[in-house]
N, C-alpha and C positions, 0 to 999 in steps of 0.2 A: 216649651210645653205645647203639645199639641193644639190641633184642631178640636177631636174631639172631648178632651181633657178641657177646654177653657170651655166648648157648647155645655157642655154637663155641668161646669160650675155654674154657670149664666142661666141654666135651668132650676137651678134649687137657689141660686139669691146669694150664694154666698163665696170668697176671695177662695182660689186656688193655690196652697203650699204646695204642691208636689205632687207629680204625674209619673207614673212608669208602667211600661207594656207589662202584658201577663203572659205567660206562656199558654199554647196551645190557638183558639180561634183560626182554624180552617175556615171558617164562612163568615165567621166576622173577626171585626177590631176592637180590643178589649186592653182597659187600662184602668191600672190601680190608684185612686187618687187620695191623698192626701188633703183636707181643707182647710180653711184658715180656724175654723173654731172647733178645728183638732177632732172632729170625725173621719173614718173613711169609710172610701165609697167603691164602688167598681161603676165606670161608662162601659157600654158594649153599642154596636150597632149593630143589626141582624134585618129580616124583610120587612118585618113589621112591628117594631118595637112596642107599638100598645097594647097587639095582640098577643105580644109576648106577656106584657105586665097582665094581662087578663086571665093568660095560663098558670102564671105563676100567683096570685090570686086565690083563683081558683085550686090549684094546690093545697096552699095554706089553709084555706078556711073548711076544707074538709081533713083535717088534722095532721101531715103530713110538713116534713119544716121544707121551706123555701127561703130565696131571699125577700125581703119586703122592697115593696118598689119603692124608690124616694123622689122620680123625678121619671119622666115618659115625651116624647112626641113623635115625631112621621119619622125621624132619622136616628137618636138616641134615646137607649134605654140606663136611667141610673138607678144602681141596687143598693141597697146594706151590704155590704163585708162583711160577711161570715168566714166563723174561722175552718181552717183545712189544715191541719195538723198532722193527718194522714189515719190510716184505720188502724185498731188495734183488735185483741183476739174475741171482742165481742159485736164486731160491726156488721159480721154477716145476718147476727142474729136481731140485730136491730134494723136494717134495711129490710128484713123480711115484714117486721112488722111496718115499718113505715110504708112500705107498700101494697100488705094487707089492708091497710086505713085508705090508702088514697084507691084503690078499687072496691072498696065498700061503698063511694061515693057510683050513684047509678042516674044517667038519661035518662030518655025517653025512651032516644032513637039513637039509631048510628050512625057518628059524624061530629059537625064543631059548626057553629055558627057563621067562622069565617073560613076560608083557605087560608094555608101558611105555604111555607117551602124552607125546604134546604136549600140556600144560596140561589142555584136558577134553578132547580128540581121543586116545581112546582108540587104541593100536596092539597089534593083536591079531597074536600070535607062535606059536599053535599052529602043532607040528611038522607036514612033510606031507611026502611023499618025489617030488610033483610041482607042478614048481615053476611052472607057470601057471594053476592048480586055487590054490597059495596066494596067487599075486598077485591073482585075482580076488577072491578069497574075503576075503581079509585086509588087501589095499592100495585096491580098487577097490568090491566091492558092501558092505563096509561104512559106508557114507557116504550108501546109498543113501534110508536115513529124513530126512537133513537138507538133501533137494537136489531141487530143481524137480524135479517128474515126467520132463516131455521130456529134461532130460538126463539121470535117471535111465533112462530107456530107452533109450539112445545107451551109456551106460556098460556097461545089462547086455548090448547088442549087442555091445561089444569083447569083455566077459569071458567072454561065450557063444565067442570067436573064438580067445580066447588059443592055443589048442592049435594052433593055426597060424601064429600069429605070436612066439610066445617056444618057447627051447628047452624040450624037459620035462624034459631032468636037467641043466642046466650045474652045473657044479662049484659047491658050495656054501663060496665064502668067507667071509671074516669083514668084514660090514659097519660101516661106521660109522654109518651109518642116517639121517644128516642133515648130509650131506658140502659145506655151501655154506663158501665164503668167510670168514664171522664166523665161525667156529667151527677155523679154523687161526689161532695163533700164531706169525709170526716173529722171530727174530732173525737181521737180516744177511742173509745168505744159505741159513740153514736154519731150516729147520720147526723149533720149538721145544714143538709141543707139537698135538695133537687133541683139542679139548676139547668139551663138550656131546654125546655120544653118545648113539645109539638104533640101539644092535648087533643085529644077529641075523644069522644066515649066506642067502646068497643068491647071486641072479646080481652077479657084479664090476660086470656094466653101472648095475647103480642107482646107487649111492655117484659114477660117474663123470659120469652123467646132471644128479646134484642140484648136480654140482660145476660144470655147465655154465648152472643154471639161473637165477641172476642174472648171468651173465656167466662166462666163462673162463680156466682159466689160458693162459699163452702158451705157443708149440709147444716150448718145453723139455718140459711134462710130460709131453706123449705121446712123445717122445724117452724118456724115464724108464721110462715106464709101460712101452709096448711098444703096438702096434699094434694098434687096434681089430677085434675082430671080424668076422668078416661079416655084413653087416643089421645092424652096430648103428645105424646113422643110424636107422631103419626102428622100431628099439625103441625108441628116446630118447624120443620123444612119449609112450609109452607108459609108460615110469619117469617119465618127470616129471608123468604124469597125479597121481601120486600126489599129491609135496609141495605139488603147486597144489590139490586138492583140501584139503586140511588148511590151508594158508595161507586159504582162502576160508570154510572153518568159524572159523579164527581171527581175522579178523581184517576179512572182512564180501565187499559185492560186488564193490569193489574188485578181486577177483581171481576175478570171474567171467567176464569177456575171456581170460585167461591158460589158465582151462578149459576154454572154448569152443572155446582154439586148436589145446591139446595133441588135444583129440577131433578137431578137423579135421585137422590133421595126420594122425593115425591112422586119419580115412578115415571116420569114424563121426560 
C-alpha cells in the first residue's frame, strides 16, 4: 500500500484494509481506501490541501453537495466516498440547480482569500472591487511570461478592453473555479457531489462558461439555472480564455488552437 494510502490512514487514527488508485488526477494522486472499521474514504494530494477542504466547505454550507472532509494537512487531503454511479436522464436538470444554489452564495469582493493553482499554474486571488481590472490582472495577463509574444499582445489588447466588454460590478458569487464535467459526481438522477475546487467569488458567467468548455450539459440546466444574461454569448470566449490558457501551460501546444480561437472569437 502506498505512501499516501497509510499518511491518510495515520491521519484519521484508524488501520488501513485496502488501497487502490482512482482514475483520472492529472495534478494530483488520488486513491480509494478501504479502512479497517469498514468505512471508505478517498486520499488526494493537490497544492494546497486545506484550502482545498476550505472550498469544499464552503461549497456545502451554501447548499450545494460536496464531499465532507474527514481528515486535512500541508500535503494530504481525505474526503467521504461518495457515490458515482454515473448520470441519468435527470442530472442535467439537477446540476442546474445545484449551481443555481452555490452562486446564490455572494462576497464582498472579487477574489478568495488565499491563492490556489493548477499544479504549477499559479492562480492568483487578490481581492479587487472591479471585476474586469481582476480578470485581466489575475486570469488573463498573468500568463503573459510563458506565451509567444504575438499573443501576448493580442491578450494585453482585450484586457486593455475589458472595461467594455465585462460588467464592472456583477454580483460577486461563490465560484467553483474549474466547473468542467470530470469534476461532478452522479448518482441517478442527482448531482452527488462537486469535487476538485478552485473557489473564489466572481462573475456566475465563468463557472457556466467552463461548464461549456468541453462540451455541454443538455437544455434541462439552463431550465434549472435560469436564463442567461444579456451578452453572455459575447463573454463566453472571454471566460474560456482563461482555462485554455492554463490547460496549454499544462499540458503543451496541443491547446494552442483552442487559444487562438477563444481570442478570435473575442475579436482580438
Amino acid at each position: 500500500m502506498n505512501g499516501l494510502a497509510r499518511h491518510a490512514a495515520d491521519l484519521l487514527g484508524v488501520p488501513l484494509a485496502e488501497a487502490r488508485p482512482m482514475a483520472g488526477g492529472d495534478l494530483s494522486q488520488c486513491v480509494r481506501l478501504r479502512l479497517g472499521d469498514g468505512r471508505e474514504a478517498v486520499a488526494k494530494t493537490g497544492p494546497a490541501p486545506r484550502e482545498e477542504a476550505r472550498m469544499l466547505a464552503a461549497i456545502a454550507a451554501n447548499g450545494a453537495p460536496a464531499p465532507a472532509v474527514l481528515a486535512a494537512d500541508e500535503t494530504v487531503l481525505v474526503l467521504e466516498c461518495l457515490p458515482d454511479t454515473g448520470s441519468g436522464p435527470g442530472t442535467d436538470a439537477d446540476l442546474g440547480r445545484v449551481v443555481a444554489r452555490l452562486h446564490a452564495a455572494e462576497g464582498e469582493r472579487y477574489g478568495w482569500h488565499a491563492d490556489y493553482a493548477f499544479g504549477p499554474v499559479a492562480i492568483e486571488n487578490a481581492w479587487d472591487d472591479d471585476w474586469p481590472a481582476f480578470w485581466g490582472r489575475r486570469r488573463l495577463l498573468c500568463h503573459a511570461g510563458h506565451l509567444p509574444i504575438p499573443l501576448v499582445r493580442r491578450i494585453e489588447r482585450l484586457a486593455d478592453d475589458l472595461g467594455n466588454r465585462l460588467p464592472e460590478r456583477p454580483r460577486p458569487a461563490l465560484l467553483h473555479g474549474d466547473l468542467w464535467s470530470g469534476n461532478v459526481l452522479y448518482a441517478g438522477d442527482r448531482v452527488s457531489g462537486l469535487i476538485d475546487p478552485a473557489c473564489y467569488y466572481g462573475h456566475a458567467e465563468v463557472d457556466l462558461a467552463i461548464l461549456s468548455l468541453f462540451g455541454r450539459p443538455g437544455p434541462g440546466f439552463r431550465t434549472a439555472y435560469g436564463a442567461p444574461e444579456p451578452g453572455a454569448a459575447e463573454r463566453a470566449p472571454i471566460y474560456k480564455l482563461w482555462p485554455a490558457l492554463v490547460h496549454w501551460r499544462l499540458f503543451g501546444d496541443g491547446y494552442r488552437s483552442m487559444v487562438e480561437g477563444f481570442l478570435g472569437a473575442a475579436g482580438v
